[in-house]
N, C-alpha and C positions, 0 to 999 in steps of 0.2 A: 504494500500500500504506500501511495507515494506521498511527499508531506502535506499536500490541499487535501487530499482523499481523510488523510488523517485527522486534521484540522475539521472537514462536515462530519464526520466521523461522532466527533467529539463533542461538533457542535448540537448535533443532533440527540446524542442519546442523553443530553441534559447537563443543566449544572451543578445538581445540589450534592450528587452525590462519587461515585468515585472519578469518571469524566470530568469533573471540574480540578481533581490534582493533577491532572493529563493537559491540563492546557494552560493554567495558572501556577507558575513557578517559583513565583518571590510573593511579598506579602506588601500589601498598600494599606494604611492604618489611615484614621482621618483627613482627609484631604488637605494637603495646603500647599504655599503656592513654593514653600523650600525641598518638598516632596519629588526625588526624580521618578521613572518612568517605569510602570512595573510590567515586566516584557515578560511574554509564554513562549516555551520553546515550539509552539504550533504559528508562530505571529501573533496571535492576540497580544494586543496592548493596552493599558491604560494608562493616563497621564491625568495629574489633578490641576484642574483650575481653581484659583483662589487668592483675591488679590483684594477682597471688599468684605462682607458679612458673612460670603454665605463661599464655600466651597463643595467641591466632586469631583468625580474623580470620570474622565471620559477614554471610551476603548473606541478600535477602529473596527468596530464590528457592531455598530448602532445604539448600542444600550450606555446611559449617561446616569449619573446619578447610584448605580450599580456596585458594590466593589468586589469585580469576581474573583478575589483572591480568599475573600470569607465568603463569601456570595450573602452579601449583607447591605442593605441601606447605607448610603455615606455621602448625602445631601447635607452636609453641616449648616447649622448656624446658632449661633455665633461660632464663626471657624475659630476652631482652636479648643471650643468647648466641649466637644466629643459628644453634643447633642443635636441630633439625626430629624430631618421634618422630611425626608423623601428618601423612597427606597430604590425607585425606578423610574428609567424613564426612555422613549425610544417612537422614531415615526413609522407609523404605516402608511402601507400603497396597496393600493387594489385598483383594476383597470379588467375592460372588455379585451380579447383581442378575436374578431370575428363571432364574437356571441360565448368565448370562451375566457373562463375568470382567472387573472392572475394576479397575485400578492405576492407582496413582500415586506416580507411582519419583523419586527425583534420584539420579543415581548419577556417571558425569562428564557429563552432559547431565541436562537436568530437563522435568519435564513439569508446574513451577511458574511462576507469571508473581505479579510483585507486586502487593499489594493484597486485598480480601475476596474472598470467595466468591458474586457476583454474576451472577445469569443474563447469560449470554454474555461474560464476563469484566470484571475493571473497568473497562479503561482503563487509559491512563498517564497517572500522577497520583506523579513522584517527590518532590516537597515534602513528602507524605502517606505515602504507598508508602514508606516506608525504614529503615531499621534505628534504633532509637532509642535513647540509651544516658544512664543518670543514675548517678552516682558519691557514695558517702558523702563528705560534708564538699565534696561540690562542686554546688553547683545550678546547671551554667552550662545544661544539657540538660533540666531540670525544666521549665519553660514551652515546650518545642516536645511538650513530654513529657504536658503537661494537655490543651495547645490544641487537638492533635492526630493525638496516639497513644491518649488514650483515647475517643474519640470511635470510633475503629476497635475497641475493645477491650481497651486496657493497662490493666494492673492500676493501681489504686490506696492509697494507704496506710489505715489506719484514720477515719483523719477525713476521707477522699475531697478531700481539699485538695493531695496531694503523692504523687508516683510511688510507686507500690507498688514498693520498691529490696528487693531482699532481697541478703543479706551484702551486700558494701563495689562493687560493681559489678553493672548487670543493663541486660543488652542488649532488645529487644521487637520483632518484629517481626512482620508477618500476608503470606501466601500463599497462591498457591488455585490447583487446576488446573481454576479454571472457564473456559470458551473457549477449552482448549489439547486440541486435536484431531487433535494428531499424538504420535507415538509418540517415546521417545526414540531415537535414531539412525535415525532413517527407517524406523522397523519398522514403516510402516502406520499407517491411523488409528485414532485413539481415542473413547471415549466419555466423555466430562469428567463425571468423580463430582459434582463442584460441594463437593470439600472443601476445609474451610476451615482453615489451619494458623495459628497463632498461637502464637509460639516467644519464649518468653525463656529467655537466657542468663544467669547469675550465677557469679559467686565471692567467696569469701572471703578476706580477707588478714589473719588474726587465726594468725600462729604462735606452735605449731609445729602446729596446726587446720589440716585442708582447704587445707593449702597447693597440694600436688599433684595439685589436683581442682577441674574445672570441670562446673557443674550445667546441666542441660537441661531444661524444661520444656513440653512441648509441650498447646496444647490443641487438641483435633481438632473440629470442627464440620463438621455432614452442612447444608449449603444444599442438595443437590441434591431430585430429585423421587422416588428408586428407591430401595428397604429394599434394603439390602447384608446378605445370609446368609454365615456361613464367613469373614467379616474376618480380617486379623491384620495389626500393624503389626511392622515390624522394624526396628532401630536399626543400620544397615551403617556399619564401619570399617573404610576402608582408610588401617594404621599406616603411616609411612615407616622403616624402620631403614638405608636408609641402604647400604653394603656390608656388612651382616653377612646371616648365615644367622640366617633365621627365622620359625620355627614358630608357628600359632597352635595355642589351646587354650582350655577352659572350666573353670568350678567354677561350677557348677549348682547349688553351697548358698549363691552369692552371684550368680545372674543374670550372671555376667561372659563376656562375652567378651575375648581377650586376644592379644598377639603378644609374644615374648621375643626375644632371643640367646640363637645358640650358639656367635658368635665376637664376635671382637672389630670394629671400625668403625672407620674413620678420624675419627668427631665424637667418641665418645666411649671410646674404648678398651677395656677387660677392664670397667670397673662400667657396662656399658651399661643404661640403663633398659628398663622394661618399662611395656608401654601395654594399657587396656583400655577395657573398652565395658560397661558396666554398666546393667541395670536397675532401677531404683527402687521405682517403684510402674507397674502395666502398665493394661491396661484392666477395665473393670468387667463383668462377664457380665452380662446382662438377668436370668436366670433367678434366681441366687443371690445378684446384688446385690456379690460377691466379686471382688476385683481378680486377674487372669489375673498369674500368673508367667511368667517367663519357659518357654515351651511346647518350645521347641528351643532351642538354639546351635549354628551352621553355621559351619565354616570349610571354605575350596576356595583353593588355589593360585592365583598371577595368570596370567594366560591362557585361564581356564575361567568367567569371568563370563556371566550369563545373558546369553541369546542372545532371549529373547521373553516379552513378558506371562506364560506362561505358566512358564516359569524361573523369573522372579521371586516367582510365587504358590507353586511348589515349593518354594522356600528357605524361605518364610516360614511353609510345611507343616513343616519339617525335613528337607527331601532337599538333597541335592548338585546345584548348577546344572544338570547334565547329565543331572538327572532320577531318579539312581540316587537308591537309600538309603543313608543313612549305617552302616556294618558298623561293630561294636567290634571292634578286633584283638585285644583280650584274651577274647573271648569269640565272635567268630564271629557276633555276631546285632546285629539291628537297633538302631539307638537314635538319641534325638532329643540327645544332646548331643555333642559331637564333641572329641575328642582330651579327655580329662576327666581324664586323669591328672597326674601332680604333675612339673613337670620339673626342680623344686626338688630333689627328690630319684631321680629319673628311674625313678618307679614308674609302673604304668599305662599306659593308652591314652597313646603320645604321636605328635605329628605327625611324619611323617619331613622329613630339612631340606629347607628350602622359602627362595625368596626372594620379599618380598611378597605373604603370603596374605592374606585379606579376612576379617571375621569378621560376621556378624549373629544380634543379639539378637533373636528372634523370641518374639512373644505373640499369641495366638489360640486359638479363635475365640471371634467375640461380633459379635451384632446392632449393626447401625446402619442406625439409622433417620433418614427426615429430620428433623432437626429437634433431633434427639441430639449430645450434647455428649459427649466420650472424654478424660480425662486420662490421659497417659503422663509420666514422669518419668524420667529417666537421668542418667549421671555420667560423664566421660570421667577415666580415675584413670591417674597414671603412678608407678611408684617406681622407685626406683634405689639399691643399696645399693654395696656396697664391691667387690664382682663382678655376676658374670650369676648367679648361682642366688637370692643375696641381693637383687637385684633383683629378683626376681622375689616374694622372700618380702615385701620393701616394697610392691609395687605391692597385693599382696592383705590387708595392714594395713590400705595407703590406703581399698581398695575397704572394709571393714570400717568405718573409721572414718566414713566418707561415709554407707552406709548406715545405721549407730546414729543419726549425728546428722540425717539427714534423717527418719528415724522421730520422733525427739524433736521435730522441728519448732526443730532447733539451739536448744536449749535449753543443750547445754555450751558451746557457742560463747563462746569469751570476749567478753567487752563491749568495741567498738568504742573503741579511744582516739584522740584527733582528735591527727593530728602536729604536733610543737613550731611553734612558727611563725617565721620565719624570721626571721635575726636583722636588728635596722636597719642601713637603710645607712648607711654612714659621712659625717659629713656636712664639708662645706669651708667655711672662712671666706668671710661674704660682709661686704662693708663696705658703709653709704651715707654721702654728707658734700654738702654740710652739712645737717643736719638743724637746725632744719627749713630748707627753702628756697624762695623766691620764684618760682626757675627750674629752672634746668637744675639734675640729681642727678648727680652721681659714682659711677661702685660699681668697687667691687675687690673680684676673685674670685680666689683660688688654684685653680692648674691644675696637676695632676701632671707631674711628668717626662715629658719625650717628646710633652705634647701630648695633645690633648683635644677633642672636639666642648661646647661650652658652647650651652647654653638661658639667656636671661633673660627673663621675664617679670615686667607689673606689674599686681596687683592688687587693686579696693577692698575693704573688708571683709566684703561681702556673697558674696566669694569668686568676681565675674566678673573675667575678663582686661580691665585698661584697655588694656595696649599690651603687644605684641610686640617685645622687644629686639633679642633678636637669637637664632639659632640656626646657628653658625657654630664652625668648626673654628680654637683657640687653642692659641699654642705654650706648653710648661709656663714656670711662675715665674706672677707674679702680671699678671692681665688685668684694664686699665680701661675702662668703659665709659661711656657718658651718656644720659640718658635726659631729653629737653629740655621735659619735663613737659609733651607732648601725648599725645591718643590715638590708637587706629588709624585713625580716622576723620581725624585733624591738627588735632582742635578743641582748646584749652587742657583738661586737667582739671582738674576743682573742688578748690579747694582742700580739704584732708579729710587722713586719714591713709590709707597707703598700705601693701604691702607686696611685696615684691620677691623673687622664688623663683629661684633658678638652680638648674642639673644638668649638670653634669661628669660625663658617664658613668657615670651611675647614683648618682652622690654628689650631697647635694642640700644647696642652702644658704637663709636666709633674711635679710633684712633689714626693718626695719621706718624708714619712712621721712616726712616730714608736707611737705605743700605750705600753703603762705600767698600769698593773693592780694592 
């Protein structure tokens, strides 16, 4: 079995149990943004975004929010707190191709493999294939980020010289369910769309802006050979709250979907946050040239997740996994957005208690053809105020706030200020004697109480190392050493001037010192 075959393999027969040690190799703990890159020996990757309130951890195989190293929720916020408001997160597609239904799901299994949208799938290529991540005021990830990521597709900045970064972090990465031929959970086989997903991550860390908002930009690309009729893509979240009750629900004058409290939690008590799933901008219809709003908002209980291709394309119609239509209980009749009432003030359509409902953002329909390019945009928004109702009233500010200034093309955005820089280290007496000298040099360095690792080094001025002193652990007061005016090689050095750098544990000294032959 070759290493792709292995990789659907693995993807296929699930994550929760021994297939997920078979693809996830190292371990990803809380998200945050000093966290590197946790790589699968099959390609799967994850990298965490995290530069604002909220961090996760995102893989090149559709599922965000995820951390399949525990296969555990790790939607932080407050990042750094180690408490979790989402478990999952991941788009769906479904489309006609001549009156025949194709999907392509991540849900907790995926029917994504890393890399483009390449007849009969890419290949494993994880150097290439992986989550890419560039940070304002940091270019350490800008050259893997030229060399290539944009070679696959990554945006670029205006002078096509430097990562296209939008706000203060932006993750990039490309998927495709081309060559993946089975269903997720063993549902039988599939017919590979040959779509190509290309997903970057961003946020912003300009408060008290977009603190509590992480942006999603998805672009969709049809490789395959077959016009897809009746498309719609849907943006599915599954929130974590944790031990509370809790309800989803929508506002359909803001694309959201969402999940609240109606008690309290053992992470965060009576001001528990509220989480949601936001549309931005959806896809473009052929005929009118007009970007699709959001078409429905689905929410269903945990337990009742689609069961078949066909589920899935009915959520993303507006129906209930099960096939049903969604009924308004304030009125008795049909409708495409679900619990739509205010629980803010506990008016309206609202969901009865529930633990762990799921919510998707659904947009449809619109042609895709080969060769068609589909921008969708989203926002994952959390708020939290001083209880559960005012959390709830924060999270739909957030949602507000996100949307205005994604409209604006963050044009309120405050201007980026680069942080202080850090202060110098303290530096230690170093001595050399005698200066100048024929031979051998003396140095005395001060060493803190208790003792010290000490570095001596000697250097000419063209700033190569002549000789290595020492690097050795001294006890505190003052430490003498000598340095018998050879190099590391043991030849005499040239007479000249010299300079002599030591480091005490991060404290650094200098000396300036002359040889005469």
């Amino acid at each position: 079995m070759n290493p792709i075959s292995v990789l659907r393999f693995a993807l296929r027969r699930g994550w929760c149990a021994l297939p997920l040690a078979l693809i996830v190799s190292a371990t990803l703990t809380h998200a945050g943004p000093s966290e590197r890159a946790t790589t699968a020996g099959t390609g799967v990757i994850q990298r965490p975004i995290g530069v604002n309130q909220l961090a996760m951890p995102v893989t090149n195989v559709g599922f965000f929010a995820l951390d399949l190293s525990t296969y555990q929720g790790a939607l932080e916020f407050p990042r750094g707190s180690g408490k979790i408001v989402g478990f999952a997160g991941a788009l769906w597609f479904s489309g006609r191709a001549s009156g025949s239904l194709r999907t392509a799901i991540t849900e907790y299994e995926t029917e994504f493999v890393p890399g483009p949208g390449v007849p009969g799938g890419p290949g494993l290529d994880p150097l290439r294939y992986t989550v890419y991540s560039v940070s304002r005021g940091d270019t350490a990830g800008s050259a893997a980020w030229m060399e290539r990521a944009v070679p696959l597709g990554a945006p670029v900045d205006s002078t096509g010289l430097e990562p296209g970064l939008i706000g203060d972090q932006t993750l990039w990465t490309v998927y495709t369910d081309a060559g993946v031929t089975s269903r997720v959970y063993n549902r039988g086989p599939r017919t590979p769309i040959g779509l190509e997903v290309q997903l970057a991550v961003y946020a912003f860390n300009r408060p008290p802006m977009l603190k509590d908002v992480l942006f999603l930009h998805y672009q969709l690309i049809h490789r395959g050979t077959d016009a897809l009729d009746s498309a719609y893509v849907g943006l599915w979240y599954d929130a974590d709250m944790r031990t509370a009750w809790i309800p989803a629900g929508c506002d359909s004058s803001l694309d959201l979907g969402y999940v609240y409290r109606l008690s309290d939690d053992s992470e965060y008590g009576v001001a528990g946050p509220a989480t949601g799933m936001m549309l931005l901008r959806g896809p473009h219809h052929p005929g009118s040239g007009l970007e699709v709003r959001a078409s429905s908002i689905v929410g269903y209980p945990n337990g009742t997740d689609p069961q078949s291709a066909a589920d899935y394309d009915g959520v993303l119609r507006g129906h209930y996994p099960w096939g049903a239509v969604m009924i308004d209980s304030t009125t008795s009749l049909p409708t495409q957005f679900y619990a739509w009432g205010d629980p803010a003030t506990g008016s309206g359509w609202l969901m009865p208690n529930s633990v762990d409902p799921k919510v998707v953002v659904c947009a449809g329909p619109f042609h895709f053809a080969p060769g068609d390019t589909q921008i969708v945009d989203a926002a994952i928004v959390v708020g939290q105020g001083t209880d559960r109702p005012s959390s709830i009233v924060a999270m739909r500010a957030n949602a507000r706030e996100a949307r205005d200034a994604f409209a604006s093309g963050f044009a309120a955005v405050p201007p980026w200020t680069p942080p202080p820089p850090p202060p110098p280290l303290p530096t230690l007496p170093l001595s050399a004697h005698p200066v100048p000298s024929r031979d051998a040099v003396q140095f005395e360095v001060l060493v803190p109480a208790g003792g010290a690792r000490l570095e001596l080094d000697i250097f000419d001025l063209t700033g190569r190392r002549v000789r290595h002193v020492t690097d050795s652990w001294q006890p505190g007061g003052a430490s003498h050493l000598t340095w018998d005016g050879t190099t590391d090689s043991g030849r005499l050095a040239r007479a000249g001037v010299y300079l002599a750098h030591s480091n005490v544990a991060g404290q650094k000294g200098q000396a300036r010192l002359v040889l005469i032959r």
